[in-house]
C-alpha positions in Angstrom: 13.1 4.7 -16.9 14.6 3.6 -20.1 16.2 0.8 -18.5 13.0 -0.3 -16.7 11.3 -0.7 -20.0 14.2 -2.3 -21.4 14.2 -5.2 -19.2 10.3 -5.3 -19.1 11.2 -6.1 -23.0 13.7 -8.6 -22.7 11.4 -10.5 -20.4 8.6 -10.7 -22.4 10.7 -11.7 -25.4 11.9 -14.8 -22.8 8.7 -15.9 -21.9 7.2 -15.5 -25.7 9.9 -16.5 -27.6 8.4 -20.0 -28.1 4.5 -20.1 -28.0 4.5 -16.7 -29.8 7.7 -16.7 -32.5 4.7 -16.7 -35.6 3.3 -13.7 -34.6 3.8 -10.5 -36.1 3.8 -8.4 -32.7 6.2 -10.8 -31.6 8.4 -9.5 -34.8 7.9 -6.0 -34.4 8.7 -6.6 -30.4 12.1 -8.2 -31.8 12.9 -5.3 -34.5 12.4 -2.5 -31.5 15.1 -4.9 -29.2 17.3 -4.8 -32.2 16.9 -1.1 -32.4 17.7 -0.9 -28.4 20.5 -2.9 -29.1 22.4 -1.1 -31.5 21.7 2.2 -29.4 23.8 0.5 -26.3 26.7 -1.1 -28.6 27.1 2.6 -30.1 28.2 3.8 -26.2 26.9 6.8 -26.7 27.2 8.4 -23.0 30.6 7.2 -23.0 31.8 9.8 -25.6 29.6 11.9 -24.3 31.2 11.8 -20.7 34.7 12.2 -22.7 33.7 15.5 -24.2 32.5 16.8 -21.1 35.9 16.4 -19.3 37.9 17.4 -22.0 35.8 20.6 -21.6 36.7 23.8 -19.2 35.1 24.1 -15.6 34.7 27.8 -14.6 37.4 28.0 -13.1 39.3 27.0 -16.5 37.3 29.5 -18.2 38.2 32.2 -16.1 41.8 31.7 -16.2 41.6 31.0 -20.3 40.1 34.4 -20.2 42.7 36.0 -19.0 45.6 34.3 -20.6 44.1 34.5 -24.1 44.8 30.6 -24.2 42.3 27.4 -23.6 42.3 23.6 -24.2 39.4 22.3 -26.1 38.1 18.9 -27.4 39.7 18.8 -31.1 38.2 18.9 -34.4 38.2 15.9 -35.3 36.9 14.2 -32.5 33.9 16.6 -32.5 33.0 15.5 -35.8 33.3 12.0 -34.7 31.0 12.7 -31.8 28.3 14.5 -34.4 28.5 11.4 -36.8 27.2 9.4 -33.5 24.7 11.8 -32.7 23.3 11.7 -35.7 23.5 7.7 -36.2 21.2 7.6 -32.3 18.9 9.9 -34.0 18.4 7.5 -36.5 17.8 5.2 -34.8 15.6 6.9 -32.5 13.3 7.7 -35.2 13.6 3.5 -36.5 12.6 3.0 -32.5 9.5 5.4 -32.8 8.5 4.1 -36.2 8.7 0.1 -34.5 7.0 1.0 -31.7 4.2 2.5 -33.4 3.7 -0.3 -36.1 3.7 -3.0 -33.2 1.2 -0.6 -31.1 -1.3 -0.7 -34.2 -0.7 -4.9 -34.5 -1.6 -5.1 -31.0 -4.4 -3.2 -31.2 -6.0 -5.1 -33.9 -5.0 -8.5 -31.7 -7.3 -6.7 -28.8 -10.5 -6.0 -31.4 -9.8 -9.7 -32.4 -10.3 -10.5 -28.2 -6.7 -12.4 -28.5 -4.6 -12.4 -25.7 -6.2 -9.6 -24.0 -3.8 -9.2 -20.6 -0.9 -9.8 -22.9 -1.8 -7.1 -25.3 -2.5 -4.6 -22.6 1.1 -5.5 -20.9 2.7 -4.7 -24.6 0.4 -2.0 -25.7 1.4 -0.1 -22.3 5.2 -1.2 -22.5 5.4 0.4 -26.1 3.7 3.3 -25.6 6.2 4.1 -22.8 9.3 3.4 -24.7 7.3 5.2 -27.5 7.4 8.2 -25.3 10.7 8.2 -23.7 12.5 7.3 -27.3 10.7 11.2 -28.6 12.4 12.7 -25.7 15.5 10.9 -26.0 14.8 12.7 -29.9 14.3 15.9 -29.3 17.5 16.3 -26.5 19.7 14.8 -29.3 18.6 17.5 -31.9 19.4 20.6 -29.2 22.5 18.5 -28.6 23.4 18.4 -32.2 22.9 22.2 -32.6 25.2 23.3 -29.6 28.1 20.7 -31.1 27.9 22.7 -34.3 28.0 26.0 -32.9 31.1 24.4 -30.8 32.7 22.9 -34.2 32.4 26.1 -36.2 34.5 28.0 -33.7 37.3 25.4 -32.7 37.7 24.9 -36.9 37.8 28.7 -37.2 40.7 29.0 -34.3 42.0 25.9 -35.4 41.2 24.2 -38.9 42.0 19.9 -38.6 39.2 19.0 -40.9 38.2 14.6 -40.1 35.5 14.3 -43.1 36.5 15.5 -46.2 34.1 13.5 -48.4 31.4 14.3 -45.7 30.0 17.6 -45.2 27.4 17.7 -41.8 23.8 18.7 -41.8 22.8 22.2 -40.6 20.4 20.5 -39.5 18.5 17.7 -37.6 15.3 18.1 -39.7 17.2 17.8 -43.0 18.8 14.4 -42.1 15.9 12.6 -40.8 12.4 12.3 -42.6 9.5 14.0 -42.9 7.0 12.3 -40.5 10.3 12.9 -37.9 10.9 16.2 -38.9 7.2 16.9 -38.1 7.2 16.0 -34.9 10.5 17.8 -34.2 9.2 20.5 -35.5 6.0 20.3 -33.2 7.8 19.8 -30.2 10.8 22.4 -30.3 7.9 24.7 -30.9 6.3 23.8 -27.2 10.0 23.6 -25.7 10.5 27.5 -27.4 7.0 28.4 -25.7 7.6 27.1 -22.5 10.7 28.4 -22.7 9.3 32.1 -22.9 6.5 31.3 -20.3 9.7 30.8 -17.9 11.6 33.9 -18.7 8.3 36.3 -18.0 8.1 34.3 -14.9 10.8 35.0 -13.9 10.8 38.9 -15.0 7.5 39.6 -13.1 8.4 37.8 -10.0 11.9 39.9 -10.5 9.7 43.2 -10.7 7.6 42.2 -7.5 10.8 41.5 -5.6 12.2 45.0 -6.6 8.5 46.4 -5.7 8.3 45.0 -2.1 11.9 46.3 -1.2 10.6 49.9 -1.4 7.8 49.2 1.0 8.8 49.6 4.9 6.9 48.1 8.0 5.5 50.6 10.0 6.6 50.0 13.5 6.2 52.5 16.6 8.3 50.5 19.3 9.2 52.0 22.6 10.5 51.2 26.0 7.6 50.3 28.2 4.8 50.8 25.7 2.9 48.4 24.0 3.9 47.8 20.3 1.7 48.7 18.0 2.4 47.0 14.2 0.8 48.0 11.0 -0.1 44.5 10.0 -1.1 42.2 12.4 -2.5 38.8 10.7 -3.4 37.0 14.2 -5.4 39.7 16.2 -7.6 39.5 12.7 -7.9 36.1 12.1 -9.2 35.0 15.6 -12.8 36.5 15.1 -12.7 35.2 11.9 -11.8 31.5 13.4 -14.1 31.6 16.0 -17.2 32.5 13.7 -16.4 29.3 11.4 -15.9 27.2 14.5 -19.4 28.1 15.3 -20.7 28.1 12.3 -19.7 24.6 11.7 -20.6 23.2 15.5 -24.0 24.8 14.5 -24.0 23.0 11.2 -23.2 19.6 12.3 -26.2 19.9 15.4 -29.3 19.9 12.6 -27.8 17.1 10.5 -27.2 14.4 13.7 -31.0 15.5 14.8 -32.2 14.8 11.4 -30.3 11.4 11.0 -31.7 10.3 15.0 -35.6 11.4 13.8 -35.0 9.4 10.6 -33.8 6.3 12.3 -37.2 6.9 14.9 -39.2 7.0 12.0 -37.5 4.1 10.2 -37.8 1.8 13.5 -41.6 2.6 13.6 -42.0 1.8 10.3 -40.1 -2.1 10.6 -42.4 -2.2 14.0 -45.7 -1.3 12.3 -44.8 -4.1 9.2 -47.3 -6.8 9.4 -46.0 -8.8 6.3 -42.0 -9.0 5.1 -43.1 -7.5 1.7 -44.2 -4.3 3.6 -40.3 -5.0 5.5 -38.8 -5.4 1.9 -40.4 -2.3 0.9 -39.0 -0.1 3.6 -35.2 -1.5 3.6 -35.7 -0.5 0.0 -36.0 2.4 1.2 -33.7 3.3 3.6 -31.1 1.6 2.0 -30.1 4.1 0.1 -30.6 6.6 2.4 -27.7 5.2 4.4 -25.5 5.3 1.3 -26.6 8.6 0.8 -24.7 9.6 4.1 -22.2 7.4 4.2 -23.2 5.0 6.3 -21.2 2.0 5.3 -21.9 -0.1 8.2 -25.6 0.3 8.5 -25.7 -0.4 4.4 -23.7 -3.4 4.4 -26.2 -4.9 7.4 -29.7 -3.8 6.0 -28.2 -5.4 2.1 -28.1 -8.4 4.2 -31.1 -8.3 5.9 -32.9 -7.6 2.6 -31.8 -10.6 0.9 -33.1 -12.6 3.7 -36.5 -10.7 3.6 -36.7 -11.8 -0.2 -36.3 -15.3 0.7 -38.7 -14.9 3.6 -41.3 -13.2 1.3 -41.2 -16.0 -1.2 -41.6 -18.2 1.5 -44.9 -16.7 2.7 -46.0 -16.1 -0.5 -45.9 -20.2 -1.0 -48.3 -20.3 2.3 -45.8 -20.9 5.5 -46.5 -19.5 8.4 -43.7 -17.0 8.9 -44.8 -14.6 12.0 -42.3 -15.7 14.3 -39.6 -14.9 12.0 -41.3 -11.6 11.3 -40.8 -10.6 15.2 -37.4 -11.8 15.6 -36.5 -9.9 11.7 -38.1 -6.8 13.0 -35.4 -6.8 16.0 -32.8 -7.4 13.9 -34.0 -4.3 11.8 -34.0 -2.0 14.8 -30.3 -3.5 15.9 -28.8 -3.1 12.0 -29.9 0.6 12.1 -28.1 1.4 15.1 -25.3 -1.8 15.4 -24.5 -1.3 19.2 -23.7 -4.2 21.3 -23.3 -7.9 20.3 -24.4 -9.3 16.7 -28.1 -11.5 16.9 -27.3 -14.5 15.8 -29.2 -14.4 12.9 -27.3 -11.6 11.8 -24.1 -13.4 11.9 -22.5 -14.9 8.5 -22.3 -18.4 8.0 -18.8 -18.4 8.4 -19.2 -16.3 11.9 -21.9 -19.2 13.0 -19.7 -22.1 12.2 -16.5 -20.3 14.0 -18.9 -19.3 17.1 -20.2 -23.2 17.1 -16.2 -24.5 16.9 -14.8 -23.0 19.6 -18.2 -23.9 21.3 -16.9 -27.5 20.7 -13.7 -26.6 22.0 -14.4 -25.3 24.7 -17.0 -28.0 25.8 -14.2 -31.1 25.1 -11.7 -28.9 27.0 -14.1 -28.6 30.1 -15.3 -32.2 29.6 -11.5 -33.6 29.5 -10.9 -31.2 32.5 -13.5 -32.7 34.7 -12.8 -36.1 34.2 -9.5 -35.4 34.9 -10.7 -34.1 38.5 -13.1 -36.9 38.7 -9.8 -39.0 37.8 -8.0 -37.7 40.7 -10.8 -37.6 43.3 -11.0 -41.5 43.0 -7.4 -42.3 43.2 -7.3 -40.1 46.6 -10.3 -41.7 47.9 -8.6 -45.2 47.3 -5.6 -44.3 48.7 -7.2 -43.5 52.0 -8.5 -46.9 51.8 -5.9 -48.4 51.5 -4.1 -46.5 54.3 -6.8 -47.3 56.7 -6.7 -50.9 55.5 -3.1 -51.4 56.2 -3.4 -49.7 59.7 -6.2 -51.5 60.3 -3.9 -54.5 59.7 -1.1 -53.6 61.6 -3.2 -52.7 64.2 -4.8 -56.3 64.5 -1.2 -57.6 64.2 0.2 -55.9 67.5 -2.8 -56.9 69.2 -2.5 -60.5 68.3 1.3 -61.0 69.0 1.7 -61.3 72.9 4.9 -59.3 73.1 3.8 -56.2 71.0 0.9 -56.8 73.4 3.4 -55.7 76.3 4.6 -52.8 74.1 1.1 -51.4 74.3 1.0 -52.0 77.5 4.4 -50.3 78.0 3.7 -47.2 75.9 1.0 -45.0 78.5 4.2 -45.6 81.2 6.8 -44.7 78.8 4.6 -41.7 77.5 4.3 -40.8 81.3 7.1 -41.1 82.5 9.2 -39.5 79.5 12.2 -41.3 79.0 14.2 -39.8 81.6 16.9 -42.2 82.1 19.1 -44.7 79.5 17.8 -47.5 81.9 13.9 -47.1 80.8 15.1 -46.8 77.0 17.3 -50.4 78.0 14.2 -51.9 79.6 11.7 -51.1 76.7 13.8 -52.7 74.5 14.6 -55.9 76.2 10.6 -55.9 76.6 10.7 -56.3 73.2 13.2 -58.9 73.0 16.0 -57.1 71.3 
């Protein structure tokens, strides 16, 4: 999380550094980076993650135990370690002090109606790191404690003093200042609470566990015979179910009959108008009835419908004559109570209209292009035939004309009769044609 907010940061700082370098958020934003900054070069979780394997596992502990001999993180690195926790409190507390002195400049940007998304995106950034930099705070100071408990025993087995012309807090309160000491103060007290909350927690469910083991089932179980158990949840729940399921078939039958008589009486109502303010007056209505229950579709239709009946209204008002819209309005009416079926086009949107009327288009020059194509086709197959009876027409004339193609017409019933039996009739047919 910390390094989420730390890069939102960094990017605002980018993108601001020069239309905003004048400003005095823009400075306090800086101050907290520096802040940030010196936190990371200080490597912290890297002598942290030292100390933690120089420390015994269990399994160290257990054999230390019994040889009366263990290896611990010296002295002197300890109170190295304890000098850096204190120096990242420090500057935790110069982090919480930033954040809230750029908070308050914001703030007064905002009332000033200055950069109003900006503010927001550093108002929210701040308050984050404001809160994450108090817990970062308070884990230090617990972490502090437990290093001095673990100091006082490793100098007492083995004295190596580090800082001789530095003597440690006792305390985490002591070394920072009073606002910070406050609010440590405040909120070891809710960790101590919540704390206790935990432990009786934990006691009573303890003391129920130990109560139920003391309580048996009852069970008579034999060969052949039904069994019979003290507590059984599903034989008593079934009545129980079925009773609900009744209850609530029974409860949703009146409220469909009441919404189908108040549709009837709505319709009869739009029938009986004679003038659109009497429609205007009963979409009024029954608008809110449908929001009423939930209705959404029937809401959204009637909103539109009564928009139309106030431009309608003004209309007759002004002296046009307007009944035929009124019929063809009170049918729309009826429909938007009960949408079933396709939209009246007078319900549809513009939008809707003009999509409806392009495909329309579309589809005509499609079926247009198509039958001219046909068309196309039909005459080029009629003048083909033409032309084929044309040039057999011609050929025909031709044969007749030429005396010996005359013979070969001649020729052809004999040769069709006779069937070409021989090679001699195949020789004589084509010598009558001169070949």
């Amino acid at each position: 999380m910390l390094q989420t907010e730390v890069r939102v940061l960094y990017e605002l700082l980018y993108i601001l550094n020069n239309s905003y370098r004048g400003n005095k958020t823009f400075k306090g934003l800086k101050q907290v980076e520096q802040c940030i900054n010196r936190l990371k070069n200080m490597k912290l979780d890297v002598a942290l993650q030292d100390l933690t394997e120089l420390c015994p596992n269990r399994i160290q502990r257990r054999l230390s135990v019994n040889a009366g001999e263990c290896e611990v993180p010296s002295q002197p690195m300890l109170e190295w370690l304890c000098l850096k926790v204190l120096g990242a409190a420090k500057l935790m507390s110069c982090t919480l002090s930033r954040c809230s002195r750029t908070f308050s400049l914001t703030k007064q940007q905002m009332k000033w109606e200055e950069f109003i998304i900006l503010n927001m995106v550093i108002t929210s950034m701040l308050s984050r790191l404001w809160v994450i930099s108090r817990g970062i705070l308070v884990s230090l100071t617990t972490l502090y404690k437990q290093l001095l408990d673990l100091l006082r025993h490793i100098a007492n087995a083995q004295p190596m003093p580090y800082l001789t012309e530095f003597s440690l807090p006792a305390d985490m309160v002591q070394f920072l200042g009073p606002s910070d000491a406050l609010l440590l103060t405040k909120e070891l007290a809710k960790a101590t609470e919540s704390k206790k909350k935990k432990e009786q927690l934990k006691r009573e469910t303890s003391s129920i566990k130990v109560k139920n083991k003391g309580v048996a089932w009852k069970v008579k179980e034999d060969v052949g015979v039904t069994v019979e158990r003290a507590i059984g949840l599903d034989a008593g729940m079934k009545p129980f179910l079925k009773v609900f399921r009744d209850f609530s078939k029974n409860k949703s039958f009146p409220q469909k009959t009441h919404q189908a008589d108040q549709k009837q009486k709505f319709k009869k109502q739009v029938r009986g108008a004679a003038t659109f303010t009497d429609m205007a007056s009963h979409l009024e209505e029954m608008i809110p009835w449908c929001e009423s229950k939930k209705m959404e579709k029937e809401k959204r239709l009637l909103n539109f419908l009564h928009l139309k009946c106030q431009r309608l209204k003004c209309l007759e008002a002004a002296g046009y004559k307007v009944q035929r819209r009124l019929r063809t309005f009170r049918q729309e009416a009826c429909w938007a109570l009960s949408p079933q079926g396709s939209v009246p086009r007078s319900c549809r949107s513009c939008a809707a209209t003009r999509r409806h009327n392009r495909l329309r288009t579309r589809f005509q020059s499609l079926r247009s292009q198509f039958k001219s194509s046909t068309l196309k086709t039909d005459v080029k197959k009629t003048q083909l035939k033409r032309q084929r009876k044309r040039t057999e027409s011609s050929l025909t004339g031709l044969l007749v004309d030429d005396p010996k193609n005359r013979s070969i017409c001649d020729s052809s019933p004999t040769l069709q009769t006779s069937g070409c039996d021989g090679e001699d009739d195949i020789d004589d047919i084509f010598a009558s044609v001169g070949l």
